[in-house]
C-alpha atoms as one frame of an Amber mdcrd trajectory, in Angstrom:
protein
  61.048 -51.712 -83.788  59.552 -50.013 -80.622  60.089 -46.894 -81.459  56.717
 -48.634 -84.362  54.530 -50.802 -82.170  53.992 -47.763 -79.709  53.286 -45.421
 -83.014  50.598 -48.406 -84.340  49.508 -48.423 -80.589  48.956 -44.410 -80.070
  47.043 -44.534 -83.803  44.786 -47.366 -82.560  44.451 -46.402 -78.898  40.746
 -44.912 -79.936  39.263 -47.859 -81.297  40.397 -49.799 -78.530  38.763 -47.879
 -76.160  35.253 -47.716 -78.230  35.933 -51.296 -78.000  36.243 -51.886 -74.210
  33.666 -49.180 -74.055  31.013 -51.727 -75.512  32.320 -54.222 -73.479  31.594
 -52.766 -70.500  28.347 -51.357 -71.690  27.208 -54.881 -72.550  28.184 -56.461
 -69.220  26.405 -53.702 -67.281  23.274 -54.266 -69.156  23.539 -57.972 -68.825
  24.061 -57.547 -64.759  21.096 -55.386 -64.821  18.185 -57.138 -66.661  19.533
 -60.617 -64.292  18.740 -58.346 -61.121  15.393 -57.212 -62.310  14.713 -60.695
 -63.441  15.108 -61.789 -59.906  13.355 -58.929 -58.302  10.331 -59.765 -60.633
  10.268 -63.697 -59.669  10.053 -62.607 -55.885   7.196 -59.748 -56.227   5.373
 -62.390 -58.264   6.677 -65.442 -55.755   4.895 -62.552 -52.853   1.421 -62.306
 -54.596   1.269 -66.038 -55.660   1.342 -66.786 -52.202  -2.256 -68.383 -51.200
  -2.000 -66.854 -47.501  -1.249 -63.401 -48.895  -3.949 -64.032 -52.086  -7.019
 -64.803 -49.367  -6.472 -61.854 -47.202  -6.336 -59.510 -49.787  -9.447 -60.965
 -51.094 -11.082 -60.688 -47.323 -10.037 -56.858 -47.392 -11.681 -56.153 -50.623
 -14.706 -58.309 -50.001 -15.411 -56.753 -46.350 -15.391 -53.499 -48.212 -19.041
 -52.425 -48.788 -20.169 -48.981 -50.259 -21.577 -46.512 -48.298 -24.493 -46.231
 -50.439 -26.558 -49.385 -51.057 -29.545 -49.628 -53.757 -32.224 -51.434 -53.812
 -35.357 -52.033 -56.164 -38.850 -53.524 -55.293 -41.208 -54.743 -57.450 -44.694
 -54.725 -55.078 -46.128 -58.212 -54.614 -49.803 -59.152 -53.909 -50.400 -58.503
 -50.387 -47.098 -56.571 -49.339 -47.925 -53.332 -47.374 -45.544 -50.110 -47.564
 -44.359 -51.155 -43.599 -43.890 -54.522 -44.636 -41.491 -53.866 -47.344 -39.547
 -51.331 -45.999 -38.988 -52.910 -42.785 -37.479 -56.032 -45.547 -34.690 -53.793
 -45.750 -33.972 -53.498 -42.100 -35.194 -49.514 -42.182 -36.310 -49.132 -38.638
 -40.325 -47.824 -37.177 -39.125 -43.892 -37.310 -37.203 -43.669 -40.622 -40.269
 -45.454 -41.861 -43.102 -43.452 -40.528 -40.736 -39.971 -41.842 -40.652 -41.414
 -45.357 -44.614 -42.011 -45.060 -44.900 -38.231 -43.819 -43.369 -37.037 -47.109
 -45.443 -39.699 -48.760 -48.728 -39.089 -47.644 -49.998 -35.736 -49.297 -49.089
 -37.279 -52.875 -49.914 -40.918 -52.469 -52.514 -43.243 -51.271 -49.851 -46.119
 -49.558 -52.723 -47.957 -47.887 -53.363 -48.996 -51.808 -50.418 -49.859 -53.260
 -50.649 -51.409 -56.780 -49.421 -55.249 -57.219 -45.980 -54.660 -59.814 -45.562
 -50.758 -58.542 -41.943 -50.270 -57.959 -40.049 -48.653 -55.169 -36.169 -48.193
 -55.347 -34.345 -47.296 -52.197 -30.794 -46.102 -51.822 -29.253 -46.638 -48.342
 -27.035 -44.909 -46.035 -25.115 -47.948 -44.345 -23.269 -46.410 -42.120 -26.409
 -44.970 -40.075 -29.252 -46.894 -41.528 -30.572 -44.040 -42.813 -32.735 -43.520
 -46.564 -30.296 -41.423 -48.772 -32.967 -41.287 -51.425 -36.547 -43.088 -52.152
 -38.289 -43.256 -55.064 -41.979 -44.367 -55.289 -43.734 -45.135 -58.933 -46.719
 -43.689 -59.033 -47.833 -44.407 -62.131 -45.970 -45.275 -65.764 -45.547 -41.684
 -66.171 -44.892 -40.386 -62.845 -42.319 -41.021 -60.077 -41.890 -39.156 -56.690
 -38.240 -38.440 -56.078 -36.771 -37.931 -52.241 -33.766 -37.069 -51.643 -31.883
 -36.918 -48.394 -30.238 -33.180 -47.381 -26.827 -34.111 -45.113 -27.093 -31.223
 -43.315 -30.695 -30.987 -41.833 -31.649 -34.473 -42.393 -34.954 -33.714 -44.139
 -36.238 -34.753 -47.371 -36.308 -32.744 -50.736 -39.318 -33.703 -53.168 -39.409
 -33.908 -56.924 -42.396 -35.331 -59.401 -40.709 -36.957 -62.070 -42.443 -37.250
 -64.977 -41.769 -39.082 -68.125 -42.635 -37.328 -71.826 -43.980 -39.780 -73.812
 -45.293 -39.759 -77.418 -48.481 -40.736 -78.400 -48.507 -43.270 -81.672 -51.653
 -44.823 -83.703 -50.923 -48.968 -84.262 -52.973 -50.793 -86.958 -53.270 -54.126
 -86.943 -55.505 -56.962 -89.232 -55.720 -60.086 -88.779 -57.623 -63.545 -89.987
 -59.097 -65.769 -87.240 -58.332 -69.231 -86.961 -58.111 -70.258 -83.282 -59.686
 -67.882 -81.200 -59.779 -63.893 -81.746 -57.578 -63.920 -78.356 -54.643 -65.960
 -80.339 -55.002 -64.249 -83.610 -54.539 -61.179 -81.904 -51.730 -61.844 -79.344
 -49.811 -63.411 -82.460 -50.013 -59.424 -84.029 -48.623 -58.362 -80.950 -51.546
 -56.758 -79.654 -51.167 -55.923 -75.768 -53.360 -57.796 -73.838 -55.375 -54.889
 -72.142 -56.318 -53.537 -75.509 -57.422 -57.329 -76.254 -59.765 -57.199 -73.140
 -61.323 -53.675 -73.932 -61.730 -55.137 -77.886 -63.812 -57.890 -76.362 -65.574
 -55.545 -74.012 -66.836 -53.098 -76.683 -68.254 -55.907 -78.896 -69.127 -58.043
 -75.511 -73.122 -56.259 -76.330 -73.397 -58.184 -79.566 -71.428 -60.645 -79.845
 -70.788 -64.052 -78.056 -67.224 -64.693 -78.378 -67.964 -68.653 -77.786 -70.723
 -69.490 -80.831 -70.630 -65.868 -82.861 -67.194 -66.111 -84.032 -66.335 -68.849
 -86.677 -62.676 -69.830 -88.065 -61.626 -67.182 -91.005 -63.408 -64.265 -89.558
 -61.630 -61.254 -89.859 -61.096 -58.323 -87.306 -58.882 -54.692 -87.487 -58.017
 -52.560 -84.702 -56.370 -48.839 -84.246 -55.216 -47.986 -81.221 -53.370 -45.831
 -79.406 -49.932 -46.473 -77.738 -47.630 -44.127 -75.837 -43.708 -44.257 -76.324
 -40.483 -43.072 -73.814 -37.520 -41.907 -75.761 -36.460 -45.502 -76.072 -39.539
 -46.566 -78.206 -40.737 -48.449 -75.561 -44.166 -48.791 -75.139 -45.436 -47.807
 -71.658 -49.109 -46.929 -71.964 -51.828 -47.953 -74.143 -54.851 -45.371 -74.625
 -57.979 -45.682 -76.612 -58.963 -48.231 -79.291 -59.946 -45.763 -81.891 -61.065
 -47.965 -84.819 -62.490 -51.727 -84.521 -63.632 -54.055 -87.281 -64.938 -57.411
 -86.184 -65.666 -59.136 -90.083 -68.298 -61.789 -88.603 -69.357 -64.426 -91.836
 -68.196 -61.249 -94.502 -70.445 -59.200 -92.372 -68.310 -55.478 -91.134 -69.132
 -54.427 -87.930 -66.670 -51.125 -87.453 -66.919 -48.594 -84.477 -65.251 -45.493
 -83.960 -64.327 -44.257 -81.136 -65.992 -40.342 -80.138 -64.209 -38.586 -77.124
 -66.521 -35.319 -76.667 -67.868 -34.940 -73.203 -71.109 -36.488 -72.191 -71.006
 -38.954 -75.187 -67.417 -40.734 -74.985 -67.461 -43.816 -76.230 -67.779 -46.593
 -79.395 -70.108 -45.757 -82.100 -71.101 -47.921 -85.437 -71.426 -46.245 -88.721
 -74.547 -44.565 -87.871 -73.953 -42.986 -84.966 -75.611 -45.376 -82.113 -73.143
 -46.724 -79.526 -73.083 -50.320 -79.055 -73.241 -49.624 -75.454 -76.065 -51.302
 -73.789 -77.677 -51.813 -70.200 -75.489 -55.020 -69.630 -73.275 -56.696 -71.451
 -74.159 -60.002 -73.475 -71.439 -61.867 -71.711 -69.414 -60.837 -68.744 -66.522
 -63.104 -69.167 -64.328 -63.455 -72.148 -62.962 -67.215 -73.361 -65.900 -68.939
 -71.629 -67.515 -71.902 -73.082 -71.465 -72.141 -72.671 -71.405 -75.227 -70.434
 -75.020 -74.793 -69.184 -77.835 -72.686 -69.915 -80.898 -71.379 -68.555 -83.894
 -73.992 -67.760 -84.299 -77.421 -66.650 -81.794 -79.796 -65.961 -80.308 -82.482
 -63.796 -77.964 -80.887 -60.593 -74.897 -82.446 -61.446 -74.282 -82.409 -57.620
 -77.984 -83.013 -56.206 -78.393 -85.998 -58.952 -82.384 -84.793 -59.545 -83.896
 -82.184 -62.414 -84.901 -78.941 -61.094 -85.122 -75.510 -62.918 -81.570 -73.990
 -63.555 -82.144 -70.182 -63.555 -78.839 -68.933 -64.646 -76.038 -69.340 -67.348
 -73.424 -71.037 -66.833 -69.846 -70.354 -68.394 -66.755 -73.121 -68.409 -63.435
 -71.574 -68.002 -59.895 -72.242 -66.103 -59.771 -70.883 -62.210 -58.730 -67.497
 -62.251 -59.982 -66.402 -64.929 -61.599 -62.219 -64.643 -64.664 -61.909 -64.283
 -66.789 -58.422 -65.271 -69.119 -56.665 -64.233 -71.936 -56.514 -66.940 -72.698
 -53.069 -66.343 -72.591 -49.918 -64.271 -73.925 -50.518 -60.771 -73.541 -50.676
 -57.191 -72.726 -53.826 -55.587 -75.318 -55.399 -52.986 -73.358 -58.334 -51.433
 -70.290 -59.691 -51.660 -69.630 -63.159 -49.473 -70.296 -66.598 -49.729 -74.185
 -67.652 -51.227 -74.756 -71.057 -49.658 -74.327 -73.627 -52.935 -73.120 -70.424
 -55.062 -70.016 -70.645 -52.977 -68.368 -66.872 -53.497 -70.929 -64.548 -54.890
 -71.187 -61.155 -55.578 -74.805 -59.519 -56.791 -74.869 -56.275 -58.604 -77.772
 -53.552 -58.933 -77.925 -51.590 -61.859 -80.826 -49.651 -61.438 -84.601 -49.978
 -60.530 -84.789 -52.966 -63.324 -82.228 -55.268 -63.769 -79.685 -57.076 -61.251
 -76.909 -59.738 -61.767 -75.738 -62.686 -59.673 -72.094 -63.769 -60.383 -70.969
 -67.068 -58.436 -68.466 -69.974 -57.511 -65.377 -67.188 -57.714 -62.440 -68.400
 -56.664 -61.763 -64.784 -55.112 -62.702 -61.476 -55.119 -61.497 -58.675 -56.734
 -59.664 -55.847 -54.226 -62.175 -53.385 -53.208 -65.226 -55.585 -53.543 -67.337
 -54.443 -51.203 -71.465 -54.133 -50.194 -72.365 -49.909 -51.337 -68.901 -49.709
 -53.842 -69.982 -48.765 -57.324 -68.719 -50.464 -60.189 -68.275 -49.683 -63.719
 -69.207 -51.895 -66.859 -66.520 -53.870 -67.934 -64.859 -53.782 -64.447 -62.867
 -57.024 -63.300 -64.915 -57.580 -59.768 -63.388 -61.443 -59.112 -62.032 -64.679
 -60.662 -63.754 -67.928 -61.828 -63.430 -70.597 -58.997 -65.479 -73.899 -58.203
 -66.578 -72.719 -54.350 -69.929 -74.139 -53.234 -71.839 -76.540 -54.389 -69.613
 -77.031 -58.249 -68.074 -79.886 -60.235 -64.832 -77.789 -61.825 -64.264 -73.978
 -62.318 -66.855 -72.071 -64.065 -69.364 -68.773 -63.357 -72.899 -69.266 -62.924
 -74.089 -66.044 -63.836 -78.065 -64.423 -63.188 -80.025 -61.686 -64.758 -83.180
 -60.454 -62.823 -85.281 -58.623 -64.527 -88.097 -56.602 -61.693 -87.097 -59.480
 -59.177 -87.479 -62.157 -61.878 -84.794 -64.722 -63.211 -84.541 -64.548 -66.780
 -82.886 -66.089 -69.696 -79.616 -63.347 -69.970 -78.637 -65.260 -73.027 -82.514
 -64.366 -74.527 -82.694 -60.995 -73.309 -83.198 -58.109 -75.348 -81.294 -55.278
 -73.654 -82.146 -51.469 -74.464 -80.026 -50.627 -77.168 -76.980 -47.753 -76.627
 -78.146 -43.933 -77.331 -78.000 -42.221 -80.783 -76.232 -39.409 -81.345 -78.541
 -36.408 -82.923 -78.077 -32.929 -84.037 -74.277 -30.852 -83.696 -73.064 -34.210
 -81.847 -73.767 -36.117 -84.656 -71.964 -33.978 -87.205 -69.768 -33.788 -85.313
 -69.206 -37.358 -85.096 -69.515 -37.902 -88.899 -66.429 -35.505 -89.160 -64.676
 -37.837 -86.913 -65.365 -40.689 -88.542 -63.836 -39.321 -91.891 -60.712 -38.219
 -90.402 -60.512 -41.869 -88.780 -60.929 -43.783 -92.024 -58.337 -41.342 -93.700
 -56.010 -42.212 -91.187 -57.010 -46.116 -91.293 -56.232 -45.843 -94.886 -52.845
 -44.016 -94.440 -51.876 -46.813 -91.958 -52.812 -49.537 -94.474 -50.550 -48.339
 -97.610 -48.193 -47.671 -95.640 -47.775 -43.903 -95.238 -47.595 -43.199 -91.522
């Protein structure tokens, strides 16, 4: 009987060891995920800890970059000094920058909405690299050389692609509405009103369902995003079914907006130098709504909110510019032996207004204010004809040059390839 249970023993003695082998295995296992259990629960016990949580978060917050960037978007009234000294940049590090500025850039003029971005050494306070817009199309680039200190210089310049825009619209509120609701940008609003400003009185000229077109030029980054705006090519204001087009002719010595038959609506002055103005009072007797008695009012006078641009109604050089008694801000314009203008009760001038500085028609030379002797914002506005007040709203101003001879073909050669490309843009195939 022994002699058997140690045979049945021997002939099992394998399985029982696979047997105590998995045992073991399984205990082993079992000890081993319990110890990492506990290990976890005390790493995660360590970082739950609030002491141990805030000074880790004090490390990582006290830990600044080396470089620092910053961007500036010039305000009214900032100079370049002012700005960079914003940014803690001390008197020398600003008067080096300035150095490298100077030959490229006039910084005694800086442009309100210019931008200037500005990446900072910290740990000496010194400019790593400076960037100054010059323009929507050009940047100049600095950049900081550790060895010798000094300043490498780059003009970056941005490719952009010149598109036509067509736009049409119907005119219900006010040309200015209809055409911001197409989109239009406002600059190429202004200098629509500008080139009809000769003929047409935005205030009593226009009526509702009047019609206008425009083609225009727009230039595009890679992005599609529109950064300039260029010439208004084509114009249509559709006044009571009546077309009035111009087309715009860029050869030398003749630029500028033409009708159909080749005469530019240019004229001496314009018929209103403000745009959005109501007529509040016109030229001739009335009573002073100040001085409370009738007297002779020998100017025109246009209603509109404070602020609002005013233009000079053509080329000229500016005579005075400073305050006119009851006119409150003035500034008074000749534009050659004939005719001057008076413009007054601005709120401000614009920058560069000055007695000898030549202006251009169409030029923004201050805002509508109430200064002086005024009951609400408006422009009082004078024509003198041979140092005689006249009636600007009456007066009939030499009409624009007409183009004659190889100018003129050449114009009416322009004109075709315009309205082909009008057409294009209205079905649809560009």
């Amino acid at each position: 009987m022994q002699k058997k249970l140690k045979s049945v023993f021997f002939k099992n003695i394998k399985i029982l060891g696979l047997i105590f082998l998995l045992f073991f295995t399984v205990v082993v296992a079992l000890y081993i995920t319990e110890q990492k259990s506990l290990s976890s629960t005390k790493y995660n016990n360590l970082f739950d800890n609030i002491y141990l949580k805030k000074t880790l978060n004090e490390i990582i917050n006290n830990l600044e970059p080396r470089y620092k960037k910053y961007n500036h978007k010039i305000k009214s009234g900032e100079t370049f000094d002012k700005i960079l000294k914003e940014y803690s940049i001390d008197k020398k590090e600003i008067k080096y920058i300035k150095e490298n500025l100077i030959k490229k850039v006039n910084i005694n003029k800086l442009n309100t909405n210019q931008k200037i971005q500005i990446i900072l050494d910290q740990t000496n306070n010194k400019i790593k690299e400076f960037v100054f817009q010059i323009s929507n199309t050009e940047k100049i680039y600095l950049s900081r050389d550790n060895k010798d200190m000094k300043f490498n210089q780059k003009i970056l310049t941005i490719k952009l692609e010149k598109k036509n825009i067509f736009k049409e619209s119907t005119i219900l509120q006010s040309l200015y509405k209809a055409a911001t609701d197409q989109n239009i940008p406002p600059n190429t609003i202004i200098e629509f009103a500008r080139i009809y400003g000769f003929q047409v009185d935005f205030q009593r000229d226009i009526r509702k369902e009047d019609k206008f077109q425009i083609m225009y030029e727009v230039f595009i980054d890679k992005n599609k995003k529109v950064i300039e705006t260029g010439e208004i090519i084509f114009a249509n204001l559709k006044l009571s079914g009546q077309d009035n087009s111009l087309y715009y002719f860029d050869k030398e010595d003749v630029i500028g907006h033409y009708d159909r038959n080749g005469k530019s609506v240019q004229k001496a002055l314009m018929k209103t130098p403000i745009n959005g103005a109501r007529l509040s009072s016109s030229f001739g007797l009335r009573k002073h709504p100040i001085d409370g008695f009738t007297k002779m009012h020998r100017g025109t006078d246009f209603a509109a909110p404070k602020g609002t641009p005013i233009m000079a109604s053509g080329n000229g050089i500016i005579k005075k510019v400073g305050w006119c008694g009851g006119g409150g801000n003035c500034i008074k314009i000749r534009h050659n032996s004939t005719y001057e203008t008076v413009y007054a009760h601005m709120s401000k001038f614009a920058r560069g207004m000055k007695a000898g500085v030549r202006v251009k028609q169409g030029q923004t030379i201050g805002f509508v204010g109430s200064t002086g002797k005024s009951t609400g914002p408006h422009l009082h506005y004078e024509v003198i004809v041979n140092g005689k007040k006249v009636n600007s709203q009456k007066l009939k101003l030499p009409s624009g040059k007409i183009l004659k001879g190889k100018n003129r073909q050449l114009f009416e050669t322009n004109k075709i390839k315009i309205d082909v490309l009008k057409s294009e843009k209205i079905i649809g195939l560009d």
